[in-house]
Backbone and ligand atoms as CSV (ligand in chain L), in Angstrom:
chain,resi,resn,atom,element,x,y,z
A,1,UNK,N,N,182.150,5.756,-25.713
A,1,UNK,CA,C,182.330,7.128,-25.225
A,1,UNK,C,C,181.044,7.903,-25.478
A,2,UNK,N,N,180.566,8.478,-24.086
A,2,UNK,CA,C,179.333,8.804,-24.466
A,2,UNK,C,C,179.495,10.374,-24.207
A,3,UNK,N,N,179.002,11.371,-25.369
A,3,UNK,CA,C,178.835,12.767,-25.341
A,3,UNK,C,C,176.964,13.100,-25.275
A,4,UNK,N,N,177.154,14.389,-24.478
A,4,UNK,CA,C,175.897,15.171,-24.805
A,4,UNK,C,C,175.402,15.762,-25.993
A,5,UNK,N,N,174.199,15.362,-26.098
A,5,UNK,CA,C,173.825,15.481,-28.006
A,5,UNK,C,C,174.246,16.719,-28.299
A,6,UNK,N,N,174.664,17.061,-29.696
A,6,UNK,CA,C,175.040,17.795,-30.248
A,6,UNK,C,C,176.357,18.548,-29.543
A,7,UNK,N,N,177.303,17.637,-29.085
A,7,UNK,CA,C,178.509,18.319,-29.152
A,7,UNK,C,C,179.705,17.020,-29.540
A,8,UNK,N,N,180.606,17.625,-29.999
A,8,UNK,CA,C,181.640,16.482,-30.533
A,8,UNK,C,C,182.570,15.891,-29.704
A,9,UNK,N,N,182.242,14.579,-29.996
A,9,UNK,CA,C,183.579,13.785,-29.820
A,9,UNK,C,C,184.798,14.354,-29.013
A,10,UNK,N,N,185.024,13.252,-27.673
A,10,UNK,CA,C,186.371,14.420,-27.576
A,10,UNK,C,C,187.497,13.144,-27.182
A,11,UNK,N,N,188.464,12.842,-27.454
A,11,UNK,CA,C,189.221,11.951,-27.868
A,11,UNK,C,C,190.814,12.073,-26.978
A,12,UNK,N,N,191.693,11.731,-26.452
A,12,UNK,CA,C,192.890,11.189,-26.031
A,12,UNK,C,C,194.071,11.592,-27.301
A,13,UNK,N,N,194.454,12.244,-26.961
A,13,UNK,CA,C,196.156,12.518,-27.781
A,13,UNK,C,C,196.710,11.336,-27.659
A,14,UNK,N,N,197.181,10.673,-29.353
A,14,UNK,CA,C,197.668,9.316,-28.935
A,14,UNK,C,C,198.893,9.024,-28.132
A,15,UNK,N,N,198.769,8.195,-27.668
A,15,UNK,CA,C,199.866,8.070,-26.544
A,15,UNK,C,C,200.273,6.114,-26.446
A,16,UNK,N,N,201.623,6.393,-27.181
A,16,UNK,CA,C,201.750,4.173,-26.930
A,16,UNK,C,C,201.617,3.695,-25.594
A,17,UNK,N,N,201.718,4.539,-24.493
A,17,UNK,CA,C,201.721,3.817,-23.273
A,17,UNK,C,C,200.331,3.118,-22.827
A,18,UNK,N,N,199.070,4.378,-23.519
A,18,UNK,CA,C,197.924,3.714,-23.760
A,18,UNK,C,C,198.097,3.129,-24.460
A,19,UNK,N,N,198.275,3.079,-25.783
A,19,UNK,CA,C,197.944,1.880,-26.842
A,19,UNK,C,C,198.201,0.097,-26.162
A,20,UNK,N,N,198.911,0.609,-25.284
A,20,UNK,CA,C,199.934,-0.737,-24.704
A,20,UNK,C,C,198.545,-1.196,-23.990
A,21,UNK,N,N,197.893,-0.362,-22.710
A,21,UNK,CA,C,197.191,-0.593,-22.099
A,21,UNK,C,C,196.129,-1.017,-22.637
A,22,UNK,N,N,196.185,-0.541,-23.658
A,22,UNK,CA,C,194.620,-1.082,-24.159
A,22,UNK,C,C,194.564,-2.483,-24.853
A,23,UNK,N,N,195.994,-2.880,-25.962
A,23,UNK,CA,C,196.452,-3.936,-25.806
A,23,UNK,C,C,196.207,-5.289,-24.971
A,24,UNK,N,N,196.958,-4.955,-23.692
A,24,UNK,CA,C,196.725,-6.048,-22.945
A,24,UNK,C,C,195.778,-6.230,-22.152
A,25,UNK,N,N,194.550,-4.941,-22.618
A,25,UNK,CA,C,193.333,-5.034,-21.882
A,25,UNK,C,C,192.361,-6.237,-22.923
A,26,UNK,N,N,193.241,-7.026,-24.082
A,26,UNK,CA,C,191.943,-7.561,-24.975
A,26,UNK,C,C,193.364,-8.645,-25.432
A,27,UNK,N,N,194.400,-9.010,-24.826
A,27,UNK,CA,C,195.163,-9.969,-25.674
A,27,UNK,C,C,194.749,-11.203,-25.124
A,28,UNK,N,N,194.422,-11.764,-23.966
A,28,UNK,CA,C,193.711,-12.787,-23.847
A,28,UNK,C,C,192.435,-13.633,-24.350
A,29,UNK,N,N,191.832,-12.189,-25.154
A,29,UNK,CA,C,190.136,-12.463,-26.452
A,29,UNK,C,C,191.049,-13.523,-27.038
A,30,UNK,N,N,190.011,-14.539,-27.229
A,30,UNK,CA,C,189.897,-14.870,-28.899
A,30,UNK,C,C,189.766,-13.873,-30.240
A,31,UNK,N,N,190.361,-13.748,-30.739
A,31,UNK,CA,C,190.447,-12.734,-31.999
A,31,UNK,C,C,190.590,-11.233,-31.979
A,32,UNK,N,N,191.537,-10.973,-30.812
A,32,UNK,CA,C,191.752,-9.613,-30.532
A,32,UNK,C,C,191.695,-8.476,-31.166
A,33,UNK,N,N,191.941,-9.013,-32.563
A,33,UNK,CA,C,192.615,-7.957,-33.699
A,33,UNK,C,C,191.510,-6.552,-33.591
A,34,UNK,N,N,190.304,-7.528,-33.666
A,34,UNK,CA,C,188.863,-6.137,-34.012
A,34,UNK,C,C,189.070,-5.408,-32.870
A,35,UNK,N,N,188.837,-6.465,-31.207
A,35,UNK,CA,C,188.647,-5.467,-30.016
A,35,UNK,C,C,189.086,-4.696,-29.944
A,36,UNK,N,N,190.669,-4.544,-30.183
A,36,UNK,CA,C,192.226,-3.553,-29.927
A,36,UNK,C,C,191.402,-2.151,-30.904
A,37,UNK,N,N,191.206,-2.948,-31.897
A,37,UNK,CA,C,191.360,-1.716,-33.152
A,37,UNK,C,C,189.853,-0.579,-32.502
A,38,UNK,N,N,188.812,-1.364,-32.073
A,38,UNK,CA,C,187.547,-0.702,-31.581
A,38,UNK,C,C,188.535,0.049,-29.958
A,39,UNK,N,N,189.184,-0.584,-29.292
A,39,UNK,CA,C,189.210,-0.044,-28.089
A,39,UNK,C,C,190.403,1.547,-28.938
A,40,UNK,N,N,191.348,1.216,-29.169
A,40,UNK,CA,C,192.018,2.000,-29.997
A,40,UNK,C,C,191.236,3.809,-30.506
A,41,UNK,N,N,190.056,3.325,-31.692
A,41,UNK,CA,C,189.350,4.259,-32.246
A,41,UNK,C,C,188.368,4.808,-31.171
A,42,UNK,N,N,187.737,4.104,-29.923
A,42,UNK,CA,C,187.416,4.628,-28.512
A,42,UNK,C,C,188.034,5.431,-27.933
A,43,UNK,N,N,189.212,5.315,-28.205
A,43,UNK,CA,C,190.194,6.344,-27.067
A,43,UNK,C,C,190.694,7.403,-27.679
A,44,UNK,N,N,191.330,7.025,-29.183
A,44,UNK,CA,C,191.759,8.195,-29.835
A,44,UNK,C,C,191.466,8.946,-30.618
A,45,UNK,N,N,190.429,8.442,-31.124
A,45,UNK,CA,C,189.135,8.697,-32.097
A,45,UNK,C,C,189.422,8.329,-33.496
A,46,UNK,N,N,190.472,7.361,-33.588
A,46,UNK,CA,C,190.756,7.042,-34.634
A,46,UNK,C,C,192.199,5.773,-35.000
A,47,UNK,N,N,192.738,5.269,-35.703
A,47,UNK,CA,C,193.461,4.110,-35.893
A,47,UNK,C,C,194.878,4.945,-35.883
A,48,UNK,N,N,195.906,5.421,-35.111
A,48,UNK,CA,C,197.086,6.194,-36.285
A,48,UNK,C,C,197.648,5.374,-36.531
A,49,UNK,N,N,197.955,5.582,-37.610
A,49,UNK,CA,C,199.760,5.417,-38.217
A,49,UNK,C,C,200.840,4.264,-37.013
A,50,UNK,N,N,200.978,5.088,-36.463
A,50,UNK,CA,C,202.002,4.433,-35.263
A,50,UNK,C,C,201.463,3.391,-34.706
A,51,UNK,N,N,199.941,3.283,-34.445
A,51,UNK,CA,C,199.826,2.364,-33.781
A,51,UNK,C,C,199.636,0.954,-34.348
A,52,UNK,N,N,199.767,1.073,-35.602
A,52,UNK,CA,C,200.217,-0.357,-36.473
A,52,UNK,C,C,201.066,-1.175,-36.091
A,53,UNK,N,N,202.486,-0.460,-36.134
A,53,UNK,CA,C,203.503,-1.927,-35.974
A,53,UNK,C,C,203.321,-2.085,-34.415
A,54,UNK,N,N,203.039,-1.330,-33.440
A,54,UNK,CA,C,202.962,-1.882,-32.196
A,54,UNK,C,C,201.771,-2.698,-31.895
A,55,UNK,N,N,200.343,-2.987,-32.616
A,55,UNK,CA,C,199.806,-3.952,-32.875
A,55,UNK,C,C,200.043,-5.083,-33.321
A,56,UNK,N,N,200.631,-4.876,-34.488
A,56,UNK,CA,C,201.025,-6.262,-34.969
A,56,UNK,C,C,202.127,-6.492,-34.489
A,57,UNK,N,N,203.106,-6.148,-33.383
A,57,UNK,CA,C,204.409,-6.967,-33.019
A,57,UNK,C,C,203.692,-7.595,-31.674
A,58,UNK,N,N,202.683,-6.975,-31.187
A,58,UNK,CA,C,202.141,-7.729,-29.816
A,58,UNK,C,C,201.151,-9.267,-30.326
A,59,UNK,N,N,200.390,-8.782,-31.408
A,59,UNK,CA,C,199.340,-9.767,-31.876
A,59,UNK,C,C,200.261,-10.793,-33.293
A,60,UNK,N,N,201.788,-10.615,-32.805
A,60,UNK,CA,C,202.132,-11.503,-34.327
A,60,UNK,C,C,201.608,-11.632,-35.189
A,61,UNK,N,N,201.543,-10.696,-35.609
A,61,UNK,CA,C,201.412,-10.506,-37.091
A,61,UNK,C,C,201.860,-9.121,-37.982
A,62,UNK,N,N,202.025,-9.014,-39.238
A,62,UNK,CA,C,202.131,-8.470,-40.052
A,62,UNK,C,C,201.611,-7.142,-40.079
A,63,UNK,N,N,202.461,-5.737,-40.119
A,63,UNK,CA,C,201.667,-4.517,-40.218
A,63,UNK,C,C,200.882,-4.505,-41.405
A,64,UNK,N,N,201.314,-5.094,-42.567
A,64,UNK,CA,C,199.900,-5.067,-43.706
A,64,UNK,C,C,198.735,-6.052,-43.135
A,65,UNK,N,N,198.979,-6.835,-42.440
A,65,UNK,CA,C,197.436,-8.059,-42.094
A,65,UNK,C,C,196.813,-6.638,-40.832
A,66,UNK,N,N,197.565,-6.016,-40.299
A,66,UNK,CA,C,196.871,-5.210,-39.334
A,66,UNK,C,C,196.215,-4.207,-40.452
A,67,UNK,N,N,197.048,-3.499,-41.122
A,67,UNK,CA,C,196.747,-2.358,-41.928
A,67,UNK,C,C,195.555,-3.006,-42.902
A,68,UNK,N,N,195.504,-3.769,-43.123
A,68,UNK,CA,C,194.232,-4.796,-44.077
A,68,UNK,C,C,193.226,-4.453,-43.053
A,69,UNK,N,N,193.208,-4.949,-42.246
A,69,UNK,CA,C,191.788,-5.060,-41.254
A,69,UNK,C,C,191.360,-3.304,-41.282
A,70,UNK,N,N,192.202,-2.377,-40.976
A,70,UNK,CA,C,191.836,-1.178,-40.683
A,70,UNK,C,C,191.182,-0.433,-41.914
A,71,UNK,N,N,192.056,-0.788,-42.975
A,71,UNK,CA,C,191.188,-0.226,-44.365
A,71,UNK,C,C,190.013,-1.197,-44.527
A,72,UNK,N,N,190.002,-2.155,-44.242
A,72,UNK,CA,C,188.683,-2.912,-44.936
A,72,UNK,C,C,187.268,-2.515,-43.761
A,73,UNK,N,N,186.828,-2.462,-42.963
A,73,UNK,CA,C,185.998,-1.729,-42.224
A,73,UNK,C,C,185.743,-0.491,-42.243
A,74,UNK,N,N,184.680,0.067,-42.773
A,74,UNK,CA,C,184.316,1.385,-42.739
A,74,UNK,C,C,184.298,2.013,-41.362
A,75,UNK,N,N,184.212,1.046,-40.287
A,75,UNK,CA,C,184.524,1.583,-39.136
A,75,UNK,C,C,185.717,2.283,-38.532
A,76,UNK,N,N,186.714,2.125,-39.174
A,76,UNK,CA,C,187.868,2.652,-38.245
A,76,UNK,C,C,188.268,3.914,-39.528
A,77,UNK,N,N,188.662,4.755,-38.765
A,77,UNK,CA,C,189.489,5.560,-39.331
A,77,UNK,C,C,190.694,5.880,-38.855
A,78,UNK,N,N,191.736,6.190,-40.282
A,78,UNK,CA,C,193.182,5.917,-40.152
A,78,UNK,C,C,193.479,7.512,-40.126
A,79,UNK,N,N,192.514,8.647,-40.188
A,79,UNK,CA,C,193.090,9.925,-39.167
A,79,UNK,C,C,192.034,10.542,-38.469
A,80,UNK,N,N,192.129,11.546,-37.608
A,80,UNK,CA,C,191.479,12.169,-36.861
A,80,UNK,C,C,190.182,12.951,-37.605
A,81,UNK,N,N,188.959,12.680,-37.190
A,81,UNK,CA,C,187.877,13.468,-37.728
A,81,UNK,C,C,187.973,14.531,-37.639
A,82,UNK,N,N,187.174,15.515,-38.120
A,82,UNK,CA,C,186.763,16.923,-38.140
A,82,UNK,C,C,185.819,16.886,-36.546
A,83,UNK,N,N,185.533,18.459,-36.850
A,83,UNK,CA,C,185.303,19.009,-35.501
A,83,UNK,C,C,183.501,18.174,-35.066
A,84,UNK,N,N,183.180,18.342,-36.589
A,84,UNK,CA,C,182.138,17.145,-36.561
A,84,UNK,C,C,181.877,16.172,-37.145
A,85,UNK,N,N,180.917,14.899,-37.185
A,85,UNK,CA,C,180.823,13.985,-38.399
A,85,UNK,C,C,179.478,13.491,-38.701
A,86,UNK,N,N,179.557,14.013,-40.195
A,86,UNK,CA,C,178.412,13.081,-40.857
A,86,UNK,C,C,178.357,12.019,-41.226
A,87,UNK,N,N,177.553,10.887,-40.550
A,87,UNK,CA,C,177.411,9.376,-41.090
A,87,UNK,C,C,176.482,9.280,-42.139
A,88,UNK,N,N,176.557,9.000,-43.034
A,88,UNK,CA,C,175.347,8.273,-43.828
A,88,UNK,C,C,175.206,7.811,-44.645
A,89,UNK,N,N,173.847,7.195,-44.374
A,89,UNK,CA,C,173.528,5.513,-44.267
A,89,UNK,C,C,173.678,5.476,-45.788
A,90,UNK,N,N,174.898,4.517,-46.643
A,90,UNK,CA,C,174.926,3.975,-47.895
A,90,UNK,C,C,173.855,2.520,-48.016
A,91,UNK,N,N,173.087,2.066,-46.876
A,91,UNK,CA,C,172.999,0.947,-47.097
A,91,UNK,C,C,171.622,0.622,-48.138
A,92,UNK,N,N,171.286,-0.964,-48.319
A,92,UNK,CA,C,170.224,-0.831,-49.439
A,92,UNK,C,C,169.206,-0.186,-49.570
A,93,UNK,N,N,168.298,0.226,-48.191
A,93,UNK,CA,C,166.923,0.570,-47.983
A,93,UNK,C,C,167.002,2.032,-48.008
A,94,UNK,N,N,168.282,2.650,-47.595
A,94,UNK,CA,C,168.221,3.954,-47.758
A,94,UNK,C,C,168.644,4.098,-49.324
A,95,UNK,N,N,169.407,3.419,-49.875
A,95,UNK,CA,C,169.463,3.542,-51.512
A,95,UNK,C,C,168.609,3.700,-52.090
A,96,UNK,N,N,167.605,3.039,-51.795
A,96,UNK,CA,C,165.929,2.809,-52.488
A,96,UNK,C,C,165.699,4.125,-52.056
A,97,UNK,N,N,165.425,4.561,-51.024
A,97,UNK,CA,C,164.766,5.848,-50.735
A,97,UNK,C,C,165.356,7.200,-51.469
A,98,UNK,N,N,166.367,6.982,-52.198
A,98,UNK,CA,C,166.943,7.875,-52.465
A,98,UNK,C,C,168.591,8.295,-51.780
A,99,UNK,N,N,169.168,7.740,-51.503
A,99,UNK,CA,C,170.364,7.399,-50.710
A,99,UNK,C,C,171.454,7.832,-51.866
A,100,UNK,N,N,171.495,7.201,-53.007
A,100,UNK,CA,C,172.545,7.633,-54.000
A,100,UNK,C,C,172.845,9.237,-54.001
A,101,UNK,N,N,171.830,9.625,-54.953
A,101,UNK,CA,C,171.517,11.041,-54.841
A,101,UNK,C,C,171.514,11.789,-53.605
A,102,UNK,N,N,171.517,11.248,-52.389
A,102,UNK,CA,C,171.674,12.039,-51.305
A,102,UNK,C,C,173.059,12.210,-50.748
A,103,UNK,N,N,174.190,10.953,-51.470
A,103,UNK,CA,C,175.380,10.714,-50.992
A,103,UNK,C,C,176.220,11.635,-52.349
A,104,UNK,N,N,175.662,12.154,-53.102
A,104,UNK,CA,C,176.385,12.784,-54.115
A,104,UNK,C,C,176.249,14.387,-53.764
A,105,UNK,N,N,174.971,14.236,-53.059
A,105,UNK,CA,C,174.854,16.178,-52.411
A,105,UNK,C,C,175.432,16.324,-51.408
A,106,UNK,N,N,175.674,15.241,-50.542
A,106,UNK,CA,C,176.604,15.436,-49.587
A,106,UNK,C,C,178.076,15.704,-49.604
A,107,UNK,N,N,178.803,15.400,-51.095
A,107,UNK,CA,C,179.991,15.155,-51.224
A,107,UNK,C,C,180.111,16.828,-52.112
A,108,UNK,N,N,179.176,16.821,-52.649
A,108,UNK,CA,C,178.532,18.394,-53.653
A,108,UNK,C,C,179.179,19.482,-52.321
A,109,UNK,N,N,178.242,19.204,-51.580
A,109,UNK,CA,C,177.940,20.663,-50.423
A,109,UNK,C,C,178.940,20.707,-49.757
A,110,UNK,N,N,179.857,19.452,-49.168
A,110,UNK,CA,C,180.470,19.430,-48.340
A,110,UNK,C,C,182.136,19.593,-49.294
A,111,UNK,N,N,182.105,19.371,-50.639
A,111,UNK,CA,C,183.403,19.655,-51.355
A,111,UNK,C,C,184.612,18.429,-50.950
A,112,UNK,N,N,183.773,17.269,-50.469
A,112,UNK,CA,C,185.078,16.148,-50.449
A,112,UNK,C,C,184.398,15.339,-50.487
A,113,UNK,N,N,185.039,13.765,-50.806
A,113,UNK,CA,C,184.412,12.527,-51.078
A,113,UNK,C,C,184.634,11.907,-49.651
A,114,UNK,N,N,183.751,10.504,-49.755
A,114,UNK,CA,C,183.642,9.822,-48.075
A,114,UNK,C,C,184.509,9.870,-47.578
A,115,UNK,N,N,184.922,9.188,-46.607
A,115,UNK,CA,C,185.977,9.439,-45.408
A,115,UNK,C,C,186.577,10.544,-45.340
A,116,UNK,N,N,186.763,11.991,-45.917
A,116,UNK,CA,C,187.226,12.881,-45.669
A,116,UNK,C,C,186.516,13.848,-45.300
A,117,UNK,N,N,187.801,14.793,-44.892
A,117,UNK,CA,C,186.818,16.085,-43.781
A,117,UNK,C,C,187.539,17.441,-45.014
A,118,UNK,N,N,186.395,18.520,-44.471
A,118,UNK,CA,C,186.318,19.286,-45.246
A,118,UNK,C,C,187.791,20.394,-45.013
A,119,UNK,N,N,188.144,20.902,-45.881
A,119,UNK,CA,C,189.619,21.465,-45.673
A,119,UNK,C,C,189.162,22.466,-44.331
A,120,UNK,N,N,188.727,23.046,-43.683
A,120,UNK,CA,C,188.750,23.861,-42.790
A,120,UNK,C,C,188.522,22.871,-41.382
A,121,UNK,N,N,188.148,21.388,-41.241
A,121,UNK,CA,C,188.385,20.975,-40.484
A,121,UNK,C,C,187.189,20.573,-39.759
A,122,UNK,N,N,185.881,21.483,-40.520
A,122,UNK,CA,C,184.851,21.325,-39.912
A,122,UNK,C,C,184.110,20.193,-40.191
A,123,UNK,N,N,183.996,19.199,-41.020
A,123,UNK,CA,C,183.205,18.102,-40.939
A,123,UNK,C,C,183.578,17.162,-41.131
A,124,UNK,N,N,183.427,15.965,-40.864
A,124,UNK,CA,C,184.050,14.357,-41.493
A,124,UNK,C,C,182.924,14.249,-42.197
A,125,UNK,N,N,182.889,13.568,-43.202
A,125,UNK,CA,C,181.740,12.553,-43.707
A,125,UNK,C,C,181.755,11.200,-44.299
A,126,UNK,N,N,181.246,10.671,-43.306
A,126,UNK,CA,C,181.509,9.444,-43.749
A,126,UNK,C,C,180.647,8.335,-44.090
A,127,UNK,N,N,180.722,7.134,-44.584
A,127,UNK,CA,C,179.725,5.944,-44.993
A,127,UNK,C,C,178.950,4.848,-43.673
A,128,UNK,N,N,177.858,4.879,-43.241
A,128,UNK,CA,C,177.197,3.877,-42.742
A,128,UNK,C,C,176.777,2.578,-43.290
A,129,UNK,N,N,176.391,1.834,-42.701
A,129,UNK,CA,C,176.000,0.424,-43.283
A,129,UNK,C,C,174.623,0.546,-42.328
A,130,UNK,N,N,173.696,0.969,-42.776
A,130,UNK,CA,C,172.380,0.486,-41.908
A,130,UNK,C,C,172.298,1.478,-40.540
A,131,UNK,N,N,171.522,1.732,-40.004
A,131,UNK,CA,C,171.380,2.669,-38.722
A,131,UNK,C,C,169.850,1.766,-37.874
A,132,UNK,N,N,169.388,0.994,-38.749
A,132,UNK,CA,C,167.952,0.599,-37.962
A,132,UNK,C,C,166.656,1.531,-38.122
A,133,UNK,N,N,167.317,2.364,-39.356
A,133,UNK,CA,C,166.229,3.449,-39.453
A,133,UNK,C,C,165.509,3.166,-40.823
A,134,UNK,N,N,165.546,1.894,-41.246
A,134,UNK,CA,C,165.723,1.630,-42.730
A,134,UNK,C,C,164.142,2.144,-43.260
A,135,UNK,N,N,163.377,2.279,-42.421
A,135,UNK,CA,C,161.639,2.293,-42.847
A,135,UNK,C,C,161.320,4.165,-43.266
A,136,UNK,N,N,162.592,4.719,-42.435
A,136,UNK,CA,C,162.255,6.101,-42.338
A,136,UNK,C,C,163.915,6.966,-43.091
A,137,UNK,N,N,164.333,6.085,-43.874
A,137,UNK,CA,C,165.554,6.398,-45.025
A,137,UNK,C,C,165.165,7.824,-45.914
A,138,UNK,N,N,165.983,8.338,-46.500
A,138,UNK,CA,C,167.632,8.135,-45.739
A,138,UNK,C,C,168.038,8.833,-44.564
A,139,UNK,N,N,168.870,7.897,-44.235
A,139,UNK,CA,C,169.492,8.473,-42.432
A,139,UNK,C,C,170.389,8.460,-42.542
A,140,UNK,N,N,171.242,9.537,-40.917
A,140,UNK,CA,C,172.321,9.329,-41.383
A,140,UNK,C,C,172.348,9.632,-39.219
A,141,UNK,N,N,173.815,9.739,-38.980
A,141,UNK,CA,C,174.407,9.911,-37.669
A,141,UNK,C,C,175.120,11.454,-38.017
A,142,UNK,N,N,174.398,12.649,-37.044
A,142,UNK,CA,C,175.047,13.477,-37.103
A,142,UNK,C,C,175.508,14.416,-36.075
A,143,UNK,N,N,177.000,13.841,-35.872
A,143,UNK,CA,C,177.533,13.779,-34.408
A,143,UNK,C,C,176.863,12.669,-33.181
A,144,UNK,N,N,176.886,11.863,-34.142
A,144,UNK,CA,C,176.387,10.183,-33.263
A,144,UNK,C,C,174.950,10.616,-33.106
A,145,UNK,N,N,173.923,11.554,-33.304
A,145,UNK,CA,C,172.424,12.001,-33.249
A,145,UNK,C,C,171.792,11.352,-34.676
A,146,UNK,N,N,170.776,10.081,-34.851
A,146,UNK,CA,C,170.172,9.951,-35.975
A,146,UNK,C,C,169.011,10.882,-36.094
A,147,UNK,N,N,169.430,11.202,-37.483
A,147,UNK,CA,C,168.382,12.076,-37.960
A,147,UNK,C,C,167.703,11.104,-39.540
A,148,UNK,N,N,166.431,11.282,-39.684
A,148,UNK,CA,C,166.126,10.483,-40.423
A,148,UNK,C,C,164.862,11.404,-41.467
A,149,UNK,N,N,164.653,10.878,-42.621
A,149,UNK,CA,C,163.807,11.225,-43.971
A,149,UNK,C,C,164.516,12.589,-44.106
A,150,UNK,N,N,165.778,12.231,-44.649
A,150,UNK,CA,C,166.639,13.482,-45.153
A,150,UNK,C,C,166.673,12.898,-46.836
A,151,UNK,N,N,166.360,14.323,-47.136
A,151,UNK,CA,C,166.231,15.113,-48.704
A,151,UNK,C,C,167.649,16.268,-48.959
A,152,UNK,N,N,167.720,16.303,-49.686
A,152,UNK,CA,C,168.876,17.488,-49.983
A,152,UNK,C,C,168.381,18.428,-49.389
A,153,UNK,N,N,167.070,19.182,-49.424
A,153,UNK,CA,C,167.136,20.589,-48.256
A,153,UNK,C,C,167.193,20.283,-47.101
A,154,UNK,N,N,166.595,18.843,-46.249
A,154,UNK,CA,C,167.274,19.146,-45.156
A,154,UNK,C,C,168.466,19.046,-44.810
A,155,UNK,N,N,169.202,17.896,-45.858
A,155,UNK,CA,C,170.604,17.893,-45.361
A,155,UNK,C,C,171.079,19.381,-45.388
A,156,UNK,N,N,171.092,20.038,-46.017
A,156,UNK,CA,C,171.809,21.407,-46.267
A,156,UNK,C,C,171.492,21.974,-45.023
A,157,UNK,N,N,170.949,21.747,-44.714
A,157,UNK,CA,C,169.991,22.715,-43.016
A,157,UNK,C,C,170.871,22.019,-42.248
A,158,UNK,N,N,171.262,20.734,-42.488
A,158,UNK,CA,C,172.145,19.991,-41.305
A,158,UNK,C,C,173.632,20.391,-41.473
A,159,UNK,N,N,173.911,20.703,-42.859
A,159,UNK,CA,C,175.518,21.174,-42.985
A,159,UNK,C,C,175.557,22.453,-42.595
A,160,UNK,N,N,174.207,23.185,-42.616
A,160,UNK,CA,C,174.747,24.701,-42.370
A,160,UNK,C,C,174.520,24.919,-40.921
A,161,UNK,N,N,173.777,23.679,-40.484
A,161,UNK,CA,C,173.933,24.031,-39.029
A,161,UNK,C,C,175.301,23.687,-37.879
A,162,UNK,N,N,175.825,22.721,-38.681
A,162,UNK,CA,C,177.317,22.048,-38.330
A,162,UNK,C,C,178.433,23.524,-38.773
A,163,UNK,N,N,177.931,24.283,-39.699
A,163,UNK,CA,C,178.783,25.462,-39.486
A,163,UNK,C,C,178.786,26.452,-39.252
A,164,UNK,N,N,177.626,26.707,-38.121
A,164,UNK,CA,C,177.104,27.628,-37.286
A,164,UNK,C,C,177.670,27.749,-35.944
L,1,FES,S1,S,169.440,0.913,-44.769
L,1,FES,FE1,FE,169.760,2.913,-44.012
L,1,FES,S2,S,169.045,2.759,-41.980
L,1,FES,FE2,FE,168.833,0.733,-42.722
């Protein structure tokens, strides 16, 4: 789903009749489980609740073997983001650069820990694995836009501009 930079995400009210469709748009894959769950977080902007057991009664299997896959990937999320989202990059090269300390001001400024959005609704923030930006760390995705050689003042310039 492709948006114009700097505006958010805009996502499908879940609906099983899609979920269905999207389903049998990937049950013939070999190893459906990921496609569904990616086509799924494509459409609705996220994994719900509901759409567990109707996964796993189509793909036989187990709502915990489904619900396993969805928590274990930092990729999917099991509710709806905020109005915007911060990615960023936990991975090694941005660690080195200072990545720790940048993931603790983020959680500082923003008043919640990863995967959550801030009580007014305005931000997600969440964990990356790598962006390809590793030379010019730390990075992060903000509102799917990489921004890169972020320090605590610029991040703050980036949160206060997300609540502008
Ligand atoms: S490790 Fe952060 S962009 Fe590669």
């Amino acid at each position: 789903m492709t948006t114009p930079a700097g505006m958010t995400e805009r996502f499908e009210a879940f609906d099983p009749d899609r979920l269905v469709e999207i389903i049998a748009a990937h049950a013939d894959m070999d190893g459906p489980l990921l496609p569904i769950l990616h086509g799924v977080q494509a459409a609705f902007g996220y994994v719900p609740q509901a759409a567990i057991p109707i996964i796993a009664g189509a793909l036989n299997l187990t709502r915990a073997e489904v619900h396993g896959v969805v928590s274990f990937y930092h990729d999917f999320r099991e509710a709806p983001a905020g109005a915007h989202t911060l990615r960023l990059c936990r991975a090694e090269a941005c660690q080195a650069a200072g990545g720790d300390a940048l993931a603790a001001h983020a959680e500082q400024a923003l008043g919640v820990p990863f995967g959550q959005t801030t009580a007014d609704g305005g931000v997600t923030l969440e964990a990356v694995y790598c962006l390809g930006l590793c030379a010019s760390g730390p990075a992060a995705l903000v509102d799917g836009k990489p921004v890169a050689r972020l320090d605590a003042g610029r991040l703050d310039r980036v949160i206060a501009s997300l609540a502008s």
